[in-house]
C-alpha positions in Angstrom: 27.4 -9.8 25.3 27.1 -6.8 23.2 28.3 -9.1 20.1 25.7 -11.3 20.6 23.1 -8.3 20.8 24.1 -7.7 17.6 24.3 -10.7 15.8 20.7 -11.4 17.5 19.5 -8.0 15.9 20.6 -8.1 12.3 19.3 -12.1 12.1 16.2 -10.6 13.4 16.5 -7.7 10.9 17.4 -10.1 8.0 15.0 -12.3 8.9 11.9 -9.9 8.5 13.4 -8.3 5.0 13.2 -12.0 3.6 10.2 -12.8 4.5 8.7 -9.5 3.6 10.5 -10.0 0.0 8.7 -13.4 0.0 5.0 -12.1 0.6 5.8 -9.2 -2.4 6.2 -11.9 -4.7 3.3 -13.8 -4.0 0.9 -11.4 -4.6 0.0 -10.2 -8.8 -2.2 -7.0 -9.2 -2.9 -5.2 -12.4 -6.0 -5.2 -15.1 -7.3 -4.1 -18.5 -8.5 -1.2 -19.2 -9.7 0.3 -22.4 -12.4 2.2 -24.9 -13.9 0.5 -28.0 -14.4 2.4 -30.8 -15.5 1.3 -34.9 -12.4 2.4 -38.1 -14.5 5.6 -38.3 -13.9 6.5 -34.3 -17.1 6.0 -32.4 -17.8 4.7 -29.5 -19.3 1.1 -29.6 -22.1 0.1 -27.0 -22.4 -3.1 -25.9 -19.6 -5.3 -27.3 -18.0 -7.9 -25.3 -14.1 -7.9 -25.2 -12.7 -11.7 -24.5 -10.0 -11.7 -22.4 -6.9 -14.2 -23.7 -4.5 -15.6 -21.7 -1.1 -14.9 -22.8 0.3 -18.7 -22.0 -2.9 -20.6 -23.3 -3.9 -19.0 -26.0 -7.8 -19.7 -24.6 -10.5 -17.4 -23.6 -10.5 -17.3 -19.8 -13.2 -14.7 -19.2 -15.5 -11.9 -21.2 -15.6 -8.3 -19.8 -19.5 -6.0 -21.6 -18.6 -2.9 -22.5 -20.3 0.1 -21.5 -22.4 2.8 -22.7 -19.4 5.1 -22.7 -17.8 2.4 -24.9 -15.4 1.5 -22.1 -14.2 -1.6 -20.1 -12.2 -2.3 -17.0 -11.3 -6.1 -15.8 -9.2 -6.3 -13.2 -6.4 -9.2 -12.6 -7.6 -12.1 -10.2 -4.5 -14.5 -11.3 -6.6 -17.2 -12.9 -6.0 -16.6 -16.5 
């Protein structure tokens, strides 16, 4: 009986690890961050960064600059 305890415990053990392991991989975070600045160093207001995809090749979505000449685009897994 205390055998089959066990082996009932570590499947049930094993069990949750792989499916936990499954759910980590399904999920993608991560994003862009950045400043914009000219050749001489300032800041530049306004611009519009386009945002490639890496296995395209194609713009998949533009990110406007701030005043502070910065940008944050976060990753939604379309590109």
């Amino acid at each position: 009986m205390r055998s089959v305890l066990r082996l009932l415990a570590s499947s049930l053990i094993l069990s949750f690890l792989f499916v936990a392991s499954v759910f980590s991989q399904g999920t993608q975070t991560g994003g862009i961050t950045g400043v914009v600045t000219d050749q001489g160093g300032a800041i530049v207001k306004g611009a519009t960064v386009d945002i490639i995809s890496e296995t395209t090749g194609r713009s998949v979505r533009n990110v406007t600059v701030g005043d502070d000449g910065s940008f944050t685009d976060t990753n939604d897994c379309s590109a």
